[in-house]
N, C-alpha and C positions, 0 to 999 in steps of 0.2 A: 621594530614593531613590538606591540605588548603582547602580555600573553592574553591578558583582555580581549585583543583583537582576535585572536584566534579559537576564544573559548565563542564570542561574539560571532564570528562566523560560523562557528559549528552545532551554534544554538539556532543561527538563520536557515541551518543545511536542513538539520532536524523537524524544524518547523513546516519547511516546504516537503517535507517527505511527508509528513502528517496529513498535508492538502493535497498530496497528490501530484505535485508538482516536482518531478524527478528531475524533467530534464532543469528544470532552475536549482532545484538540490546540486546535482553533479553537475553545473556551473560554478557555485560556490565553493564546493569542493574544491574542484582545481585550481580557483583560484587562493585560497588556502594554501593549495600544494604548492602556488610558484609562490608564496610567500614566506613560506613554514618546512621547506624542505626537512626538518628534524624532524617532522611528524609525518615524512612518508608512510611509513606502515600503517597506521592507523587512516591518514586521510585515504589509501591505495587501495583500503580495504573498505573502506565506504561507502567507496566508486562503485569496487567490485559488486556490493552488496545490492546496490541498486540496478544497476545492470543485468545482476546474472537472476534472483529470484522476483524483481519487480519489473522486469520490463522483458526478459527472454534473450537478451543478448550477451550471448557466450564468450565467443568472441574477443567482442570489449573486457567484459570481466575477467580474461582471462589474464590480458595484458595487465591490467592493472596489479590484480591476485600475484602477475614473475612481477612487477615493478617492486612491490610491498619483500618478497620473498628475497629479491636481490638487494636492495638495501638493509635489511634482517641482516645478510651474509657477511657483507661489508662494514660494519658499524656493531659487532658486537664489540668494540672496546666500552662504546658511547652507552649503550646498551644496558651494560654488567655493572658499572659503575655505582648502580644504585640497587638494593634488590627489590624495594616496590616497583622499579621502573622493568626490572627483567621479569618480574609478576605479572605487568598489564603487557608486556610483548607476548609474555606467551598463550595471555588469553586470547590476543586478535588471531598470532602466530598459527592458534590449533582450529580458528576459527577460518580465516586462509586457508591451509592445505585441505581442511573438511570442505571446503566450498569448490579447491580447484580442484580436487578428485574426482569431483562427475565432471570433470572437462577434458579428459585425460584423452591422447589421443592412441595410446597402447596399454595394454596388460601391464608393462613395463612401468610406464610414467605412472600408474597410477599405486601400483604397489608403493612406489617411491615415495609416493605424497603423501601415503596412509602408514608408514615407518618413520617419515617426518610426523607425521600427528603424535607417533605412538613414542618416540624420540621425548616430545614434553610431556606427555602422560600417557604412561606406560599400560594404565589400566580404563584407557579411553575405549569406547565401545559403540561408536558411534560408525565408525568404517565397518567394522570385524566381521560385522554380519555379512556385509556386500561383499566384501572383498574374497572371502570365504565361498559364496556363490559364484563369485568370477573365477574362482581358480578352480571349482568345481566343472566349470563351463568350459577354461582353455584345456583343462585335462580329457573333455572329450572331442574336444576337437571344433570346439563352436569360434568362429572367427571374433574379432572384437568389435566389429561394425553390429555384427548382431547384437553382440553383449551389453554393447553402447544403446540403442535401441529398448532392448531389455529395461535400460536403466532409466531410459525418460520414463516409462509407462510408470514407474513407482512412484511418483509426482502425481498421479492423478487419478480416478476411478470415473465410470459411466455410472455409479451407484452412486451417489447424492449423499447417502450414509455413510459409505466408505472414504468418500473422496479429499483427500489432505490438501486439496487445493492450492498444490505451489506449481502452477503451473506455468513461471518465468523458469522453478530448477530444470522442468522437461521438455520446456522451447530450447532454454537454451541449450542442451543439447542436438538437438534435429540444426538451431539453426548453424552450431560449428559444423555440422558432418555438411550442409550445404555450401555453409561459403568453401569450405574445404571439399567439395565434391569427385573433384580427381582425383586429391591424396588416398580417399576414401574407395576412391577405382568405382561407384557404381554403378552399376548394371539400371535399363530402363524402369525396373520391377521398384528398384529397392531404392530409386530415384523419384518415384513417385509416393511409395511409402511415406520415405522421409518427410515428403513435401507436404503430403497429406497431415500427417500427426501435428507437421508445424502448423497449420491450416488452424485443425481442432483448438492446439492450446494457446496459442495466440489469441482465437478468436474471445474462448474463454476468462484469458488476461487482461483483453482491453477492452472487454464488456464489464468486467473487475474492475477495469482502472475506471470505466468512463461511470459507472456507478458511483465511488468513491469522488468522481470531480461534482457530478451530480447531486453525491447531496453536500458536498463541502458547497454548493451554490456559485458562490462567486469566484471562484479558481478554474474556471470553464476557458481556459486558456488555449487559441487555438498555435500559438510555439510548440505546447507539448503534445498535443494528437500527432503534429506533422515527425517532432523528432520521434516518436516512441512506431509511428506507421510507416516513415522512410526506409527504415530497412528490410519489414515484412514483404511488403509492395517489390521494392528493388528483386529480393529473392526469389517471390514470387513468378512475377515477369518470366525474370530469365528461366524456371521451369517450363512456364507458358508457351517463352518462343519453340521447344524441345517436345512439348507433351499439350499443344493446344485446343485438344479436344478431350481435357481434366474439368470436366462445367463446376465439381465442386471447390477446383482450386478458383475456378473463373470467378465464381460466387463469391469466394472470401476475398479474393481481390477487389471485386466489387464493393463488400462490404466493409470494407478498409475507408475505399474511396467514401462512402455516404456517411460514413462515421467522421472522416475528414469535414466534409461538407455540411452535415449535422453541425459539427462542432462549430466551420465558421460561424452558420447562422445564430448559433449558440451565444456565441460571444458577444455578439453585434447585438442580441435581442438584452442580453445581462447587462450591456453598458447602459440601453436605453434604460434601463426598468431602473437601473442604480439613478442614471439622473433624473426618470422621473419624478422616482421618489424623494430623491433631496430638495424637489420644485415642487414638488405638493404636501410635503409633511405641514407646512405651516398650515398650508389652506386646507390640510384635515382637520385643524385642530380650530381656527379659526372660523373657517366658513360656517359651521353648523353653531357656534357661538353666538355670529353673526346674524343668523336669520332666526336663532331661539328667538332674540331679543326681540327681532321685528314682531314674531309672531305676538310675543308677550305683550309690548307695549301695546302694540296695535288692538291686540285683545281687548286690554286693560279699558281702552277709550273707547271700545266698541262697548263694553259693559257699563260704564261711566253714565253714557248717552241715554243708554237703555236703561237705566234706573234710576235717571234725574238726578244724579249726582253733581255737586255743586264741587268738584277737585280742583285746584290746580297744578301747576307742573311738579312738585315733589312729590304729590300721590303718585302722581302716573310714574315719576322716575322711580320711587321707591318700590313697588308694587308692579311694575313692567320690568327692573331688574331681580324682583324675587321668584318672578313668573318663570322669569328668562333660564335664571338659574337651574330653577326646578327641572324645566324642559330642556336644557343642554343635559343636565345629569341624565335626566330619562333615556338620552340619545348616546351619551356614552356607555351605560347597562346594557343598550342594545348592540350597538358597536363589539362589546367585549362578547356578550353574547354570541354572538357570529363568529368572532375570532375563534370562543373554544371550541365551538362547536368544527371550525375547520380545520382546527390545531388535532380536535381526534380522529376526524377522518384522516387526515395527513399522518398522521402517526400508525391508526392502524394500517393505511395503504404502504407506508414504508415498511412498516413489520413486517409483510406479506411478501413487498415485491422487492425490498433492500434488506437480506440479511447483515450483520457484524460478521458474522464468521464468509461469508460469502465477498462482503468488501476486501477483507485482509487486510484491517488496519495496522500501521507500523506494528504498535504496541497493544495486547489485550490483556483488559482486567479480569481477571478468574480466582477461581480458589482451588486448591488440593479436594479431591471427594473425598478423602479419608480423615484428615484432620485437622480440615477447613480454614487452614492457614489458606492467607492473599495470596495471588501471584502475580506477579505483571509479566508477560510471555514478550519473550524480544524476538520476531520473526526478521531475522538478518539484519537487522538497524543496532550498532552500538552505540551508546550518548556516550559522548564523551567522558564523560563522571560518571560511568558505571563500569568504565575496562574492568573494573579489577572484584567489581561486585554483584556477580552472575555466578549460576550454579547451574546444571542439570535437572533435568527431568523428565517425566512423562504423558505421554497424551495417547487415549484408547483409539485405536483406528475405527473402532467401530462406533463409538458414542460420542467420543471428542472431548471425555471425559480428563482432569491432570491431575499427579502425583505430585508433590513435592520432591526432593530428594533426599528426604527423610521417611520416605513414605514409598519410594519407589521399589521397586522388586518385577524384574523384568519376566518370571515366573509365575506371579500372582492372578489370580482372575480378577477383571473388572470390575463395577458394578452390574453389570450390562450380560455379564457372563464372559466377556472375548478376554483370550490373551495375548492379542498382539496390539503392540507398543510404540509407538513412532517419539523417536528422541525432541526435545525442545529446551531452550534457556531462557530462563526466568534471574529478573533481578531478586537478588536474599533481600535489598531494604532499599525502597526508595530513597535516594538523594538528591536534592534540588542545588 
């Protein structure tokens, strides 16, 4: 196979993550992966990416996070061989262990993961803080099921202003402590909890996603509602059978289902409208042509009669086609008229009721507030052609404000006033 093929498949992955279409994204992928085995870590981490902060499934992203981690282990001959190629390993490498740290299932594993981070860069600073708080928490005696707990809620705020909206990083935590609910030993209390929080950011996610398929329009796919609501539902349930008088878990179950069922009719109404439109574009453009003309000649001879006009048929064809003309144009002014006029209500109705920052597209265009350099923010999605041309930086939790990393200073006040900081990666230069 080429390598074409394979930059070709990861330009088809990329594309589909951009419409919202994960689960076809992480098809491609893997098929990638049975074909491109050398690019486990990077395809492993793809997976991961879409899994754990776009869809809430832990779990899955985990496995794939030891698949990537295990062949890292095994193949550093292949690896070191080249040093640009040991450059983009260790970019994905510190991007991996930062991801599988909040999946950790002890104090133990996760210290592990964030000394792997700190292993490729020593002066990474993206764990320290947390990890710092954890070991704060097992020195007074807080179990890690709590601490776990602890750690989804920092994914998400009830403040609208506050809120960093990665709310697949703090499903998926609730949803590993579920499918893993023995290992976790809990009690009825802390079994409903769980189940509850997953409820909330779930719900939040694929009201997220389903905005994002909404307004991409025609990516209203009902394959991805069922794979991304299969397993919420599955978990769910089996709370259910245990704890069936939960009305607000009943609820989100509920509304799994009609979002389901939303989406069929979704689908079914997009295809109609797609071929309507392709069976009437002509007779938009003709029909109203059609009948200028009738009106014009028709006119032309009604005026002829009525002013004893001695014409014959090239006045009327000349003068019935000029008429004709005039009044399709009139009717096309009108036509566009309409249009803008519903192209700005549409606009501003999506202002209003479809934030950007609220969809969480792959990629956002921004700039530094300090010294108004670009930025493209990569929220968990790496292109292929940029492993190796990403840097740091910062985003204000309280305005949503970024720093460059030239610019950054995790001491600094905002514009805003606030000094707290949530870490993000930005490509240094677009590459196509």
């Amino acid at each position: 196979m080429k390598k074409n093929d394979f930059l070709v498949l990861c330009k088809k992955a990329e594309t589909e993550i951009a419409n919202y279409c994960f689960f076809a994204a992480i098809n491609t992928y893997k098929k990638a992966l049975e074909l491109y085995p050398q690019h486990t870590v990077f395809l492993s981490f793809q997976i991961g990416a879409i899994f754990q902060p776009q869809l809430g499934y832990g779990e899955d992203a985990k496995k794939y996070y030891l698949k990537a981690i295990e062949w890292n282990k095994k193949n550093q001959d292949f690896i070191t061989k080249k040093i640009e190629a040991r450059k983009q390993y260790d970019v994905i490498m510190a991007n991996v262990y930062e991801n599988i740290a909040s999946l950790s299932d002890s104090f133990d594993e996760m210290y592990l993961w964030a000394e792997k981070l700190w292993e490729i860069n020593e002066n990474e600073e993206i764990l320290r803080e947390n990890i710092e708080s954890t070991r704060e928490a097992q020195a007074r005696g807080v179990q890690w099921k709590q601490v776990y707990f602890d750690l989804a809620q920092l994914y998400w705020d009830a403040d609208p202003a506050k809120d960093p909206g990665l709310y697949g990083f703090g499903a998926s935590i609730y949803e590993r402590v579920l499918v893993n609910k023995d290992k976790y030993r809990l009690d009825r209390q802390m079994y409903s909890y769980c189940a509850n929080g997953y409820c909330s950011l779930m719900m939040l996610n694929i009201t997220r996603i389903n905005k994002g398929l909404v307004r991409k329009h025609k990516y209203l796919f009902k394959s991805e509602m069922e794979f991304i609501l299969r397993k919420p539902i599955h978990l769910l349930e089996k709370y259910l059978e245990i704890n069936p008088n939960d009305t607000r878990v009943k609820d989100s179950v509920q509304f799994f289902y009609e979002i389901q069922s939303l989406n069929d009719h979704s689908v079914r109404r997009e295809t109609a409208n797609i071929s309507a439109l392709n069976k009437n574009s002509k007779i938009r453009i003709v029909l109203p042509l059609i009948i200028s003309m009738f009106i014009a000649i028709t006119a032309t001879i009604e005026l002829s009669s009525q002013l004893n006009l001695n014409w014959n048929w090239i006045h009327f064809a000349v003068l019935g086609t000029i008429s004709g003309i005039i009044i399709y144009q009139i009717w096309l002014l009108i036509d566009k008229l309409i249009k803008y006029q519903s192209n700005i209500l549409t606009k501003y109705l999506g202002n209003n009721q479809i934030n950007d920052f609220d969809i969480g597209d792959s990629n956002l265009k921004t700039h530094c507030f300090i010294c108004n350099s670009s930025m493209t923010i990569l929220n968990g999605i790496i292109n292929i052609n940029q492993q190796n041309n990403i840097q740091g930086c910062f985003q204000c939790e309280n305005c949503g404000r970024f720093t460059c990393y030239e610019c950054s200073d995790v001491t600094q006040k905002c514009k805003c006033g606030a000094t707290d900081w949530v870490e993000k990666i930005y490509l240094l230069q677009e590459r196509i």
